[in-house]
N, CA, C and O atoms as CSV, one atom per row, in Angstrom:
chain,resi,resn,atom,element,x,y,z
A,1,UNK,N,N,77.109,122.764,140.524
A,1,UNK,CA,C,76.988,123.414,139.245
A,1,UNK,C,C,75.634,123.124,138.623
A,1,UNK,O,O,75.156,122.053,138.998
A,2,UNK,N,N,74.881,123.837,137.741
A,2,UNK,CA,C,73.396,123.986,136.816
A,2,UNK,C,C,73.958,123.514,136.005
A,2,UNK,O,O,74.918,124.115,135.523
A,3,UNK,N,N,73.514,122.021,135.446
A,3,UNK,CA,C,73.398,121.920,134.318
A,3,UNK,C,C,72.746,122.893,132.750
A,3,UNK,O,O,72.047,123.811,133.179
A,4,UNK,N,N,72.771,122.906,131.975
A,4,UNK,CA,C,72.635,123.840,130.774
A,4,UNK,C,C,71.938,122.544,130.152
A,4,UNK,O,O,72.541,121.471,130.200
A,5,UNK,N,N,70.790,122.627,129.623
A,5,UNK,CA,C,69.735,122.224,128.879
A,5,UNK,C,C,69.870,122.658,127.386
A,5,UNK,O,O,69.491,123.687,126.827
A,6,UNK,N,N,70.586,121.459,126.868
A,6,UNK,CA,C,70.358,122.332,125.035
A,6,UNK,C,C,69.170,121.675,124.257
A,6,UNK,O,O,68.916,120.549,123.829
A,7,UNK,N,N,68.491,123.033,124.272
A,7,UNK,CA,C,67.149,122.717,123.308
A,7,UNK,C,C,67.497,122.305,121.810
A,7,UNK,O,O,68.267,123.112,121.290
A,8,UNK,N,N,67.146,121.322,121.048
A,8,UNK,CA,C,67.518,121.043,119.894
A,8,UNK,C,C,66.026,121.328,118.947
A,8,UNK,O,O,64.930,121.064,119.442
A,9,UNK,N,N,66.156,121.868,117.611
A,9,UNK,CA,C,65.071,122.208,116.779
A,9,UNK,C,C,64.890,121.033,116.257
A,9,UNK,O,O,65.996,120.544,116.023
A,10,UNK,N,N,63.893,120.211,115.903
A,10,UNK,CA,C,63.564,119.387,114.844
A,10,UNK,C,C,63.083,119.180,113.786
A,10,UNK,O,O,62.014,119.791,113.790
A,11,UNK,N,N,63.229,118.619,112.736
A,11,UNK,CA,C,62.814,118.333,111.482
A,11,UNK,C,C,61.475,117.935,111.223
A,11,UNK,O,O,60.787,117.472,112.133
A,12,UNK,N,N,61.056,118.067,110.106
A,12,UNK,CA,C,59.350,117.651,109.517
A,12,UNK,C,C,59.256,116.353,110.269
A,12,UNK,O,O,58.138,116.064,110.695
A,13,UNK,N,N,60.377,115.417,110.533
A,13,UNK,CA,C,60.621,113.745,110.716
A,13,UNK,C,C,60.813,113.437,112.100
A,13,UNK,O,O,61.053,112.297,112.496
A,14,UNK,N,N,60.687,114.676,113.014
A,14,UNK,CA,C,61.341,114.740,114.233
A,14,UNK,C,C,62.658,114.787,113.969
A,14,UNK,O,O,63.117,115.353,114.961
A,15,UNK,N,N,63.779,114.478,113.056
A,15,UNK,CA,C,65.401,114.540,113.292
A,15,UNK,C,C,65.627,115.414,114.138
A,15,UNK,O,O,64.650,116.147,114.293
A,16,UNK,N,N,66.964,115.805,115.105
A,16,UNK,CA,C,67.614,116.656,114.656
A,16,UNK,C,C,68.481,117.194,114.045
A,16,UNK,O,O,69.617,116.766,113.840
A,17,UNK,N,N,67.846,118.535,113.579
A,17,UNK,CA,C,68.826,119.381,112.605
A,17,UNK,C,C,69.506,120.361,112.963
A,17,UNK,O,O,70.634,120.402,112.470
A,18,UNK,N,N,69.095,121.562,113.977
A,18,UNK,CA,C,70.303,122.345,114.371
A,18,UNK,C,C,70.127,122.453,115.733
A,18,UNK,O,O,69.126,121.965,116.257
A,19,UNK,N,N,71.139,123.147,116.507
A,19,UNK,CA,C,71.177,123.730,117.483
A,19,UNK,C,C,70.776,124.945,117.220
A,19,UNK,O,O,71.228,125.550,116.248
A,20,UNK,N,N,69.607,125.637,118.288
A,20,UNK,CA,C,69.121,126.650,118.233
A,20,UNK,C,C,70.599,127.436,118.076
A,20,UNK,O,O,71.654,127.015,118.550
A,21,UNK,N,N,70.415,128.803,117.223
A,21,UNK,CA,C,71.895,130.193,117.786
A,21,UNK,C,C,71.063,130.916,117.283
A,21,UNK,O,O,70.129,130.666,116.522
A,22,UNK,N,N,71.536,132.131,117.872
A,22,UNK,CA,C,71.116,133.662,117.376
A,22,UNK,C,C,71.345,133.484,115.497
A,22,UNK,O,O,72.370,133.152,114.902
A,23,UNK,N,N,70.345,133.750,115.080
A,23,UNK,CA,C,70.104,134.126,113.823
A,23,UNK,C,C,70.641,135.499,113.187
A,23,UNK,O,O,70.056,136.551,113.445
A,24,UNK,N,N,71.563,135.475,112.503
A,24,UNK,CA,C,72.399,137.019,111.838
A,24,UNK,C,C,71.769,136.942,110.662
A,24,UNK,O,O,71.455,138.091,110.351
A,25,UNK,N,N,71.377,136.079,109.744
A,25,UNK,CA,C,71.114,136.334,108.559
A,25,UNK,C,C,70.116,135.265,107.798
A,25,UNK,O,O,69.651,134.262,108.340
A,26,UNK,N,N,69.890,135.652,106.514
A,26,UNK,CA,C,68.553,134.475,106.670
A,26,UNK,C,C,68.073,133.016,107.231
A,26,UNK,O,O,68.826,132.167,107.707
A,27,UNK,N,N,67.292,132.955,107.143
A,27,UNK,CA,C,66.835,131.543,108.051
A,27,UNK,C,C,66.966,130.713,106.414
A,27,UNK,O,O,66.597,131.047,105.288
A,28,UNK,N,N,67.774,129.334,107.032
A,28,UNK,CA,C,67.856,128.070,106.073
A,28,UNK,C,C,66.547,127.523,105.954
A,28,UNK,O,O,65.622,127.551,106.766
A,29,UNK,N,N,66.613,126.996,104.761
A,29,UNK,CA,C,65.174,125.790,104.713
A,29,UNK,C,C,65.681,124.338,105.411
A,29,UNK,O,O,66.901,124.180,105.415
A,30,UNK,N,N,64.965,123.399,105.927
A,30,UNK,CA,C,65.430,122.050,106.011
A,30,UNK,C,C,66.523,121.750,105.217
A,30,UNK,O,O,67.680,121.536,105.582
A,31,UNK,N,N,65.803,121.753,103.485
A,31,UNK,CA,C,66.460,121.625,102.438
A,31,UNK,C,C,68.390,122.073,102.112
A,31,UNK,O,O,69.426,121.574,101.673
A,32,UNK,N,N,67.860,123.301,102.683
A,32,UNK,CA,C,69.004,124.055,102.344
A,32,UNK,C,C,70.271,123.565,103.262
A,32,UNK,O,O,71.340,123.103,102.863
A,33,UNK,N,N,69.964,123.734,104.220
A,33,UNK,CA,C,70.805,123.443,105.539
A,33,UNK,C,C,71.311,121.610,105.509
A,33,UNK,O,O,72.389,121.111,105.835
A,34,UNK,N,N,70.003,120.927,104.968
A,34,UNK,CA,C,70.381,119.471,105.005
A,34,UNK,C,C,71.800,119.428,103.664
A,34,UNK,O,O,72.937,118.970,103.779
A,35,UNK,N,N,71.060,120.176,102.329
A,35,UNK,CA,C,72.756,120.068,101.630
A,35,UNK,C,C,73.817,120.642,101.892
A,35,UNK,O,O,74.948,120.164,101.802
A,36,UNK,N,N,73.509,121.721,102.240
A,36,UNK,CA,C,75.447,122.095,103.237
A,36,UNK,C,C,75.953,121.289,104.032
A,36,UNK,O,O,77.151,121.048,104.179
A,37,UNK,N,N,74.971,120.793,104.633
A,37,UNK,CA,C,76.058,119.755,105.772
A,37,UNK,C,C,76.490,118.593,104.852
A,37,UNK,O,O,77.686,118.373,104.658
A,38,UNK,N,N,75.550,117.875,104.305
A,38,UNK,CA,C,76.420,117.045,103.369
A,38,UNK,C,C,77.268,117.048,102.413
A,38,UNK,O,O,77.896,116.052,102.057
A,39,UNK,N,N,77.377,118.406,101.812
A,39,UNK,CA,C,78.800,118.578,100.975
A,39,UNK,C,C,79.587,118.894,101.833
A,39,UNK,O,O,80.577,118.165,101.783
A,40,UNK,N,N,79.638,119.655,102.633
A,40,UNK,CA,C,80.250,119.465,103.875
A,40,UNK,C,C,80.917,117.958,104.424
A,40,UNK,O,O,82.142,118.017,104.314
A,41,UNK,N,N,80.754,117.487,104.622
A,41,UNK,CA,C,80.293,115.747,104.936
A,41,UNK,C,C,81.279,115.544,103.429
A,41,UNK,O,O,82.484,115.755,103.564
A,42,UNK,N,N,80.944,115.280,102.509
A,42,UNK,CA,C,81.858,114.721,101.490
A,42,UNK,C,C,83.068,115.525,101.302
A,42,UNK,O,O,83.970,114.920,100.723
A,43,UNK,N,N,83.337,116.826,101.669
A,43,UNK,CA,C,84.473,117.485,101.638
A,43,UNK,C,C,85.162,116.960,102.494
A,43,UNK,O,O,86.258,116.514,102.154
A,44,UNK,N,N,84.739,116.859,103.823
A,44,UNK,CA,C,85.758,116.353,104.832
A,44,UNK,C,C,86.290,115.028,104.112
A,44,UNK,O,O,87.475,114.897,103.805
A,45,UNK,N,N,85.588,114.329,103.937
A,45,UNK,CA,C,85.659,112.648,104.054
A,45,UNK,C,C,86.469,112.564,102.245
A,45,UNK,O,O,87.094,111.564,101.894
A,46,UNK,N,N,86.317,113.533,101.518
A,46,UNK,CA,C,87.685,113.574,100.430
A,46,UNK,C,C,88.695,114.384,101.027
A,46,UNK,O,O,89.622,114.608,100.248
A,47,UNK,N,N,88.802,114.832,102.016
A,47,UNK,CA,C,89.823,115.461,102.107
A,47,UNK,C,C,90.551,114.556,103.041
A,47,UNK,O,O,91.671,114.872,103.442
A,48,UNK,N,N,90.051,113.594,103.360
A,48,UNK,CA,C,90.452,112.486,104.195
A,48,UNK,C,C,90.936,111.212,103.569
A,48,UNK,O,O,91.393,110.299,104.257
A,49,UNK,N,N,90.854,111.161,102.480
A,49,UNK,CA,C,91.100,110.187,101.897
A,49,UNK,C,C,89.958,109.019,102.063
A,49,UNK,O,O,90.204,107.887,101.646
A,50,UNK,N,N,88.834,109.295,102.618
A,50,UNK,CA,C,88.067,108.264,103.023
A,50,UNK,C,C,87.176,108.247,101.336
A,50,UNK,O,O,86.834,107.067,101.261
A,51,UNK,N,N,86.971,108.533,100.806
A,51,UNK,CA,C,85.953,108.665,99.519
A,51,UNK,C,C,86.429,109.543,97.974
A,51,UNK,O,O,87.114,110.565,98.022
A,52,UNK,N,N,86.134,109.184,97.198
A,52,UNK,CA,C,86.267,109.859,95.923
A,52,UNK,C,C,85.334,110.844,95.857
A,52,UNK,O,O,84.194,110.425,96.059
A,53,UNK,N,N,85.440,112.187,95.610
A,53,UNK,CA,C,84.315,113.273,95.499
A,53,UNK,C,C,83.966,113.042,94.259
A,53,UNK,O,O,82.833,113.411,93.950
A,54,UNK,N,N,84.747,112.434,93.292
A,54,UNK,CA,C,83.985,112.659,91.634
A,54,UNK,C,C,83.519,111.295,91.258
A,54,UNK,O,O,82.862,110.995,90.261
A,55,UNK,N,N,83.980,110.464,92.261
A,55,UNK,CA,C,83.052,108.942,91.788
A,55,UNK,C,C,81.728,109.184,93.076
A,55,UNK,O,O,80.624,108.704,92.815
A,56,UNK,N,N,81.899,109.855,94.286
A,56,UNK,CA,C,80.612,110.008,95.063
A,56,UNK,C,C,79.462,110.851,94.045
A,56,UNK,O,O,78.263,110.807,94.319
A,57,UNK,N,N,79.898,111.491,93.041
A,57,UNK,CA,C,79.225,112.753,92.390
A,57,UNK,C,C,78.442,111.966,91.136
A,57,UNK,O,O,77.228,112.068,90.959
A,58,UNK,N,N,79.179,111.303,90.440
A,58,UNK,CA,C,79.031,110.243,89.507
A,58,UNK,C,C,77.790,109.219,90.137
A,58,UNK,O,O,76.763,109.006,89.493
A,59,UNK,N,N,78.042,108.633,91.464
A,59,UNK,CA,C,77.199,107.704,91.921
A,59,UNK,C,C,75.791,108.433,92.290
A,59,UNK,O,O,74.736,107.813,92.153
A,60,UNK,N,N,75.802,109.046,92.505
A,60,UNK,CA,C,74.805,110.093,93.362
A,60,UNK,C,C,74.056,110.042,92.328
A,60,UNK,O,O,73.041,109.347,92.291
A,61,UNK,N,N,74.609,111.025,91.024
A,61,UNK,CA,C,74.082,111.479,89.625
A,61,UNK,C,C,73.539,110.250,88.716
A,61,UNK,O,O,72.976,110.324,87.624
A,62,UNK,N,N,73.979,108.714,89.730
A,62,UNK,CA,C,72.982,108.018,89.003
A,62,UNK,C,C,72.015,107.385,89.519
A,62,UNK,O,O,71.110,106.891,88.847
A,63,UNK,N,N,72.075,107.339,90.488
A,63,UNK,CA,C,70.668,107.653,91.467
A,63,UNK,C,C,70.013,107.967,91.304
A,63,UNK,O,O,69.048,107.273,90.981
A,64,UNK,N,N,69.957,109.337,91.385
A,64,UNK,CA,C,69.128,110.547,90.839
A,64,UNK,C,C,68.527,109.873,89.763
A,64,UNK,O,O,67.485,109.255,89.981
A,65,UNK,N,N,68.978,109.891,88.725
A,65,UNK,CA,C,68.603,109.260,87.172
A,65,UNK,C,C,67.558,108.134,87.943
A,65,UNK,O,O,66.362,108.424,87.971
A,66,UNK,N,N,68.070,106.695,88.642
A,66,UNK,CA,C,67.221,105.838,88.653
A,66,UNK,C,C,66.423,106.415,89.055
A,66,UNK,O,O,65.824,106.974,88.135
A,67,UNK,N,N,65.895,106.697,90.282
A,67,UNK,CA,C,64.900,107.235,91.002
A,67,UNK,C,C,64.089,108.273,90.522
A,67,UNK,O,O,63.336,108.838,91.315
A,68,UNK,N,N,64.110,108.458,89.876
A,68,UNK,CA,C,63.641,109.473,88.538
A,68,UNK,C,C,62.680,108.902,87.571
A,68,UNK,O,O,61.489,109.136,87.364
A,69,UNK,N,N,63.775,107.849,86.881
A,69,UNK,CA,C,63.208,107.474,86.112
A,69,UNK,C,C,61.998,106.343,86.530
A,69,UNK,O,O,61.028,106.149,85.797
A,70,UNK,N,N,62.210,105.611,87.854
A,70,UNK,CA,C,61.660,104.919,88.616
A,70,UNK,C,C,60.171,105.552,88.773
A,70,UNK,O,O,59.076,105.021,88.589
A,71,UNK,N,N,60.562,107.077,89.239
A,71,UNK,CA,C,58.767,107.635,89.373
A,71,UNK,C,C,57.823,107.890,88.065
A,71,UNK,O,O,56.593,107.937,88.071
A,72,UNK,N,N,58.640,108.035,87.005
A,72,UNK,CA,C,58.149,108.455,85.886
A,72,UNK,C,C,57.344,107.170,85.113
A,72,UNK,O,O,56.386,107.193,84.341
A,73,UNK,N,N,58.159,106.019,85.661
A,73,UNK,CA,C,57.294,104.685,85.145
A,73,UNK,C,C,56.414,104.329,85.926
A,73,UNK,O,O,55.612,103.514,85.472
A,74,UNK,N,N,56.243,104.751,87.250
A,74,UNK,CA,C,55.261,105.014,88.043
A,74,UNK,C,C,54.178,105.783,87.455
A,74,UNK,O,O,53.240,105.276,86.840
A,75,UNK,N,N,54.315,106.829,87.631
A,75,UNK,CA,C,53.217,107.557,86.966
A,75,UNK,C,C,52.552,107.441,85.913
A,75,UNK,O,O,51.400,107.856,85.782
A,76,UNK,N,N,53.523,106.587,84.643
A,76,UNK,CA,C,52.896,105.944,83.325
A,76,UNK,C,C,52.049,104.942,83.588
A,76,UNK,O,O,50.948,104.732,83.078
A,77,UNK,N,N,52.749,104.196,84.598
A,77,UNK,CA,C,51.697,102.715,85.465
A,77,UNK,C,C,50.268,103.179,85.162
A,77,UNK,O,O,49.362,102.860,84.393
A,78,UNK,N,N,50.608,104.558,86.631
A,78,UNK,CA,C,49.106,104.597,86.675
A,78,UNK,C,C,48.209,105.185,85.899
A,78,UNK,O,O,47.091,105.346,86.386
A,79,UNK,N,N,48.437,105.600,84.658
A,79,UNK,CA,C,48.113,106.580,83.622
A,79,UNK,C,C,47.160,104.889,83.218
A,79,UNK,O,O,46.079,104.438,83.597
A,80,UNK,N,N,48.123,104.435,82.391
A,80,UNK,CA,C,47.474,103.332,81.719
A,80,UNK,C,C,47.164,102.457,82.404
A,80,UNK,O,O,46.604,101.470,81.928
């Protein structure tokens, strides 16, 4: 038997991110495609009982905030 060679696409980082398929409809960004799979990813894993979706949403949302606010005192740093 021939083995079948699956070409994998990679990311800005080298990752990989998809398996090449025939394209039907627009092409994803990195971006785009990286958050579907992860709500994806937290749907399963609440629907599993493995995680809270509204305390993962909560935690996330304060992240965001630090890391935020983290660059913004950055940038004041270097201002002054």
């Amino acid at each position: 038997m021939a083995k079948r060679r699956q070409h994998r696409a990679h990311g800005a980082d080298g990752d990989d991110l998809v398996v090449p398929k025939k394209v039907t409809g627009k092409e994803l960004s990195e971006i785009e495609e990286l958050s579907a799979r992860l709500t994806t990813l937290v749907e399963i894993l609440h629907d599993e009982g493995v995680i809270n979706k509204n305390e993962y949403g909560r935690t996330v949302a304060m992240r965001l905030h630090e890391i935020s606010k983290a660059g913004a005192f950055s940038e004041l740093d270097e201002e002054l």
